[in-house]
C-alpha positions in Angstrom: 3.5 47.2 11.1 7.0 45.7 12.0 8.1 42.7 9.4 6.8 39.5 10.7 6.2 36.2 9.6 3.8 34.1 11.3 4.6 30.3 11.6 1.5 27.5 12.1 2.6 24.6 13.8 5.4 23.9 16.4 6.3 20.9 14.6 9.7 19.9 12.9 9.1 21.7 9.9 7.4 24.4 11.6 10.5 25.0 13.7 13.0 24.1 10.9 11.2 27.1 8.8 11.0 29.2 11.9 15.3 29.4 12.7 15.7 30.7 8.7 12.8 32.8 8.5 13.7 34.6 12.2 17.5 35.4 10.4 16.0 38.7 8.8 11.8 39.0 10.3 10.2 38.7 13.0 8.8 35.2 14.0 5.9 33.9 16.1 5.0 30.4 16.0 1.6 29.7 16.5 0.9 26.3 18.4 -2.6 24.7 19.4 -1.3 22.4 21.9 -0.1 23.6 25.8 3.4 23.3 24.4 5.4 23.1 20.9 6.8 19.4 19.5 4.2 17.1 21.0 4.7 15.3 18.0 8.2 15.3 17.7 8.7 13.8 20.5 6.5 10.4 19.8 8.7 9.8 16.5 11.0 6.7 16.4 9.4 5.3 19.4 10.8 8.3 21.3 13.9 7.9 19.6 13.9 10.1 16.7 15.0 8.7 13.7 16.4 12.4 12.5 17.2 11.5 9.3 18.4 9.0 5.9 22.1 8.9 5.8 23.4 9.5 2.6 23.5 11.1 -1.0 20.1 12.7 -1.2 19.3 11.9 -4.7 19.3 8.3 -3.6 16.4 9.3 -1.2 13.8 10.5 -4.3 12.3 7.2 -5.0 11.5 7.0 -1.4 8.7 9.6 -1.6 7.3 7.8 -4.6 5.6 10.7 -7.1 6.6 13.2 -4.8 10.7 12.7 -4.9 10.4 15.3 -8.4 9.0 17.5 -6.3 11.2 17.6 -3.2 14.7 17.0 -5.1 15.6 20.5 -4.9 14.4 21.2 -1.4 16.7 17.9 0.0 19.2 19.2 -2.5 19.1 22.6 0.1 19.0 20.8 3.0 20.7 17.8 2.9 20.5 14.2 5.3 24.5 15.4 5.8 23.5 18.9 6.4 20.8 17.7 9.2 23.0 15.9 11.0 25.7 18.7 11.1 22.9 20.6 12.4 22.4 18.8 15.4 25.8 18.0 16.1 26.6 21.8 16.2 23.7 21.7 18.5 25.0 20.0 21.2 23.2 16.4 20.1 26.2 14.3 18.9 24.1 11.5 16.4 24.8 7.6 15.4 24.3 6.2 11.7 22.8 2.5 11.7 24.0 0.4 8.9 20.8 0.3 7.7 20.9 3.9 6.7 18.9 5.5 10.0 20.2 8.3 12.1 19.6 8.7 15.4 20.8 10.9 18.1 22.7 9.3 20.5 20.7 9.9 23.3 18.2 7.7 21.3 15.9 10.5 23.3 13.6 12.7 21.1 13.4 15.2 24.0 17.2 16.1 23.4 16.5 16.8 19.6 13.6 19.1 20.5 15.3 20.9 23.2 18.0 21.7 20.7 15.4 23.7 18.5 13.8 25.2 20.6 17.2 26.3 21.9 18.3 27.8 18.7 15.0 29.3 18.2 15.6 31.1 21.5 19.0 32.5 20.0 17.3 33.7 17.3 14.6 35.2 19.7 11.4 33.1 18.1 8.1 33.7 19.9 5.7 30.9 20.2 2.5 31.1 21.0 1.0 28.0 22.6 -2.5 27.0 23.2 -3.4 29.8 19.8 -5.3 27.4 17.4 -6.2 29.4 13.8 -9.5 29.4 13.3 -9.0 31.6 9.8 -6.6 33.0 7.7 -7.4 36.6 6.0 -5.2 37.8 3.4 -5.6 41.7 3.3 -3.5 44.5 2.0 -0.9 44.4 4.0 -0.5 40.1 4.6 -2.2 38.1 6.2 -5.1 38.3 9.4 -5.2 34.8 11.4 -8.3 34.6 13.7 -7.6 32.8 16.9 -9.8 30.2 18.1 -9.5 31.5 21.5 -10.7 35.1 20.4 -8.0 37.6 18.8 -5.8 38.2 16.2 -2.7 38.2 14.8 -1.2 40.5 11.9 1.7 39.1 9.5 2.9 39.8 6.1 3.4 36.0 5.5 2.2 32.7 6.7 4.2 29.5 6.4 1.4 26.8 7.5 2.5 23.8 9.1 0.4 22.3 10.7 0.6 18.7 9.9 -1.5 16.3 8.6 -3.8 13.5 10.8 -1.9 10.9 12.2 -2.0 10.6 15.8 -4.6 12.9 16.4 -4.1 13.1 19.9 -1.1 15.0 19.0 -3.7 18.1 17.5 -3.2 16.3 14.1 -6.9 17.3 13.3 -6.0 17.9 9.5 -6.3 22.2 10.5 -4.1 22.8 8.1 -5.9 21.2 5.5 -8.9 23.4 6.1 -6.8 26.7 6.2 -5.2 25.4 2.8 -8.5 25.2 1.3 -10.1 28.1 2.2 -7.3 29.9 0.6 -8.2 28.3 -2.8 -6.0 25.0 -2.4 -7.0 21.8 -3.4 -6.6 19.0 -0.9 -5.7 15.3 -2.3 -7.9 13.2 0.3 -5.5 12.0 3.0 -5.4 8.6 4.2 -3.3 6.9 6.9 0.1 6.1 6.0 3.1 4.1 7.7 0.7 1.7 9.5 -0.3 -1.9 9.3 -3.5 -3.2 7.9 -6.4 -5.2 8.9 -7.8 -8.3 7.6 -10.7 -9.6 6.8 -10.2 -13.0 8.2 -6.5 -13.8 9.4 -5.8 -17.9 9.2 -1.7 -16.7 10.5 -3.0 -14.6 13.5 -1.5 -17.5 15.3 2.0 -16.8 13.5 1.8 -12.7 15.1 5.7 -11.9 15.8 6.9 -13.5 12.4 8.8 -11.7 10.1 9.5 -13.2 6.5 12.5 -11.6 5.3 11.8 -10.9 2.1 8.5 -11.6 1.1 6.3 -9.8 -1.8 3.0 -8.2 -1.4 0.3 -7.8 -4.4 -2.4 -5.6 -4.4 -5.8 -6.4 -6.3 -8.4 -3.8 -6.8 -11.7 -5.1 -8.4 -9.6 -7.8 -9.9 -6.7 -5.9 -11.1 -2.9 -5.5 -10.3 -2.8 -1.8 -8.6 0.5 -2.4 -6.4 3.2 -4.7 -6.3 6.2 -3.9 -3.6 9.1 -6.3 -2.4 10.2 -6.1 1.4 10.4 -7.3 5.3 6.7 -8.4 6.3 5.3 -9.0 10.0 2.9 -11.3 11.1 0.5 -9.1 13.5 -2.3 -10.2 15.6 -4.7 -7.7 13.9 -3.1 -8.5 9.9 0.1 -7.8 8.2 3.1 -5.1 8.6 6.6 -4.3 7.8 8.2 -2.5 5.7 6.4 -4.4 2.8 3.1 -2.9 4.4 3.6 0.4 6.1 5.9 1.6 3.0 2.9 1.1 1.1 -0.6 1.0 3.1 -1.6 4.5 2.1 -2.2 3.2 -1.7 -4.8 0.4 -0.4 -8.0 0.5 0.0 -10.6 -1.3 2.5 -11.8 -4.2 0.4 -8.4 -4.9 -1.8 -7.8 -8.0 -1.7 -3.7 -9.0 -1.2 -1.5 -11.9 -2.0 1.2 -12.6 -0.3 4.1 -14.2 -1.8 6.4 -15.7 1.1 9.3 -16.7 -1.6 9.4 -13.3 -3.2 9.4 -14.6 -6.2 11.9 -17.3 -6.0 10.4 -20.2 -6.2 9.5 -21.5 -10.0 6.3 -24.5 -8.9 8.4 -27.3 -11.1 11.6 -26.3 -9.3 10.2 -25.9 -5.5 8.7 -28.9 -6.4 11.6 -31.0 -7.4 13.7 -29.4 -4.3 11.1 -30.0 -2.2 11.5 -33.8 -3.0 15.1 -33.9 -2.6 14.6 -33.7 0.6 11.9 -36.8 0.4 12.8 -38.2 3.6 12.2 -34.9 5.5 8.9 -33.8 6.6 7.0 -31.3 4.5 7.4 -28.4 7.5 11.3 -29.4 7.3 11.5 -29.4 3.6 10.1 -26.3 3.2 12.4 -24.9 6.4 15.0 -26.1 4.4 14.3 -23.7 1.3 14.2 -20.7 3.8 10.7 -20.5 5.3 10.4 -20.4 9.4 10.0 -23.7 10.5 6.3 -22.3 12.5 5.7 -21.1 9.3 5.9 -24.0 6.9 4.1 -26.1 9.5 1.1 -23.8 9.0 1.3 -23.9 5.0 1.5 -27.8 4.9 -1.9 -27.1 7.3 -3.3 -24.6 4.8 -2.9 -27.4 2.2 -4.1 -29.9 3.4 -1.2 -31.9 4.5 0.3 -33.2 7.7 3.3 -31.0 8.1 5.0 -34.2 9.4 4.3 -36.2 6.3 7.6 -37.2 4.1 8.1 -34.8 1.4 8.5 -37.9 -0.9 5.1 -39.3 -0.2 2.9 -36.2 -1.4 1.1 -36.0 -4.1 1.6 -33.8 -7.4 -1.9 -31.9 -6.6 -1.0 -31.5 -3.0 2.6 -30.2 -3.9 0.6 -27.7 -5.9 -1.4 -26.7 -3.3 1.8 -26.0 -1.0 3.3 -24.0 -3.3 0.2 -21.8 -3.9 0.0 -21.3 -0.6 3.8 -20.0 0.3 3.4 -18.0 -3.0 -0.3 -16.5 -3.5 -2.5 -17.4 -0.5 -4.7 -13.9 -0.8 -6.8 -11.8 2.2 -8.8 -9.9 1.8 -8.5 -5.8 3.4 -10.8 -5.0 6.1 -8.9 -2.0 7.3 -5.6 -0.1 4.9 -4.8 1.7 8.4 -5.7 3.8 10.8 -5.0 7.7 11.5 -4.8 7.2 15.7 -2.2 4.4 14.1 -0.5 5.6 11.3 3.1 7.1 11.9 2.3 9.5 8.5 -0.3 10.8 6.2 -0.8 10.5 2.5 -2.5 13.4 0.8 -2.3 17.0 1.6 -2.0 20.1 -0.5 -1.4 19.6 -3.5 2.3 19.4 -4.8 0.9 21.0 -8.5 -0.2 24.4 -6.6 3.0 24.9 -4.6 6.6 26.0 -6.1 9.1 23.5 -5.4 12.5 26.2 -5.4 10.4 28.2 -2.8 7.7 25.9 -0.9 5.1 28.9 -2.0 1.7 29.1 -2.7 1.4 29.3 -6.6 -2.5 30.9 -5.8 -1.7 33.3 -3.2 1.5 35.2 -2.9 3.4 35.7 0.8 1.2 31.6 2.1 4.3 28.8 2.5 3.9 25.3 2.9 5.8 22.9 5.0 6.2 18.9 5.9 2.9 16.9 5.9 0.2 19.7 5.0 2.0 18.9 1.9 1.1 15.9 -0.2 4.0 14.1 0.2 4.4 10.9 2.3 7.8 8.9 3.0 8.5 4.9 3.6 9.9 4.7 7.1 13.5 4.9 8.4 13.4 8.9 8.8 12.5 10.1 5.2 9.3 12.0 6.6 11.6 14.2 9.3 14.1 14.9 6.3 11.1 16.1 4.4 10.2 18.1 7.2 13.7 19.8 8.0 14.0 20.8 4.1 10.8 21.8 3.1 11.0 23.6 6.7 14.3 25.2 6.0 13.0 26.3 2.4 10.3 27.6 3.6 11.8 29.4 5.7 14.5 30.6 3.9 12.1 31.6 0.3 10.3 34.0 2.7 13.0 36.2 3.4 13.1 37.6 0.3 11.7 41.8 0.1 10.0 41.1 -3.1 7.2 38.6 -0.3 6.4 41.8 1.6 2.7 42.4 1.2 1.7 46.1 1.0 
């Protein structure tokens, strides 16, 4: 049987691993959907935030427990080496201050034309509409049975097929299933990069706000489980932002979460004394003037009680209290920590513990590869999960090349 390696999932770090893994074998990639990239081209907006300018050991605490693992796969395949990628590939790309790279197209399309471009030069076969129903390891590789009837024959498997989000996509969590049956364990994945739901939202009326910075803590059963400091939305449905979505997938339906508009900032004495410098002001103007949005402070002064158009100098020490306690801890509780037909991302996936971080291969069962989010690894936002992708891809990709992975 002629070298080949079989790729699952035409996502980015199914094609990422495909282009190093077609330099010395023989490559089909095995898609479920009509065509490869569907997902690819929904990230960003449709934009495609490619990558996280800059030194890739500052990215690790993005991917929270899972930076360890991924430090030396971004150390491979770096955010600069991504970009020169791309560039070389005829898709010229724009850095935002903030850190996010883009191509300058701001078109998704362009990005996944330019793959499967190079994955024509390196004569890459996909085959679309070929969901895996199983995966047989044998003497000689690997057996994948097609849901469609069929089979196909390789002497290794790099499975990437994704996680859940955005199901529509054919995120069904397959690869999760083929992971196990292969004697994987599967941390339980949950939606990540979304916005949550609550329970009963008294600032649905405040949907558009964002409170720049604010600080989120999360209660579970009464105790401290999360505490994280960013950007949070108002949304008609709860709260977002980076403060949320960096952090949804570690909450659960029926946390409870303070919100501290300040983040942290305000002592109660000292709020309390500034608040009354500015006696002559209203409350809603007063606390405008120590940086909350003027629609904002209105509905705090509400929440407590108060006219928002009452002189600071006339309230009460109990109903400064209540103020305060409401801009700093006014708690909800979760009725929803996300949704998968949502969620830009999933938390969980195969478990980091069975997979060799130098190689991105199976610890249980030699010539099986893992790549992007079958993998339990989940990014904040701002193009950390498509880094993770391309290296974990390229590694992949790479590690499989070696003769001592032929089977047989």
């Amino acid at each position: 049987m002629p070298d080949r390696t079989a790729v699952i999932g035409a996502g980015p770090a199914g094609l990422a691993a495909a282009l190093e893994a077609a330099r010395h074998s023989q490559v089909t990639v095995l898609e479920k959907n009509a065509e490869p990239g569907r997902k690819l081209l929904l990230t960003g907006s449709g934009q495609c935030n490619l990558t996280h300018d800059g030194d890739y050991r500052d990215l690790l605490p993005c991917y929270g427990e899972a930076g360890n693992f991924l430090r030396q796969a971004l150390a491979a395949r770096t955010p600069g080496d991504v970009i020169r990628f791309f560039e070389d590939s005829g898709v010229p790309c724009i850095r935002e201050e903030s850190g996010k790279v883009f191509p300058s197209s701001r078109s998704a399309r362009d990005v996944l034309n330019a793959l499967l471009e190079r994955c024509r030069e390196l004569k890459v076969s996909f085959s679309c509409g070929s969901a895996v129903k199983e995966i047989i390891r044998n003497d000689q590789g690997f057996t994948l049975l097609l849901r469609c009837g069929g089979s196909f024959e390789a002497q290794r498997v790099i499975l990437t097929a994704g996680g859940m989000s955005y199901p529509a996509t054919g995120s069904s969590g397959d690869g999760y299933r083929l992971a196990r049956s292969l004697g994987h364990t599967i941390v339980p994945p949950v939606p990540a990069l979304d916005g949550i739901t609550l329970s009963h939202h008294p600032w649905r009326e405040l949907s558009g706000l964002t409170l720049r910075p604010a600080e989120i803590r999360v209660f579970r059963q009464g105790a401290l489980v999360l505490k994280h400091r960013d950007d949070l939305l108002i949304t008609e449905r709860g709260l977002s932002g980076p403060v949320i979505i960096n952090r949804c997938g570690r909450m659960h339906d029926g946390d409870e979460i303070e919100a501290d508009l300040s983040a942290g900032r305000w002592d109660a004495a000292e709020t309390a004394s500034l608040i009354r410098q500015n006696g002559s002001a209203g409350i809603a103007s007063a606390l405008h003037r120590l940086g909350l949005p003027r629609r904002m402070a209105s509905v705090l002064a509400a929440e407590a009680g108060l006219d928002p158009k009452r002189k600071a100098a006339e309230i009460r020490k109990t109903d400064l209290a209540a103020l305060i306690k409401a801009a700093t801890s006014t708690r909800f509780t979760i009725a929803s920590a996300g949704s998968f037909s949502r969620a830009a991302a999933t938390a969980g996936g195969v478990s980091l513990r069975e997979v060799d971080p130098q190689r991105m291969e199976s610890r249980l069962v030699k010539g099986l590869f893992f790549a992007g989010e079958v993998l339990d690894i989940d990014g904040e936002t701002g193009g950390y999960n498509l880094q993770a992708a391309w290296s974990t891809g390229y590694i992949a990709g790479r590690s499989c090349l070696s003769e001592e992975n032929l089977i047989g």
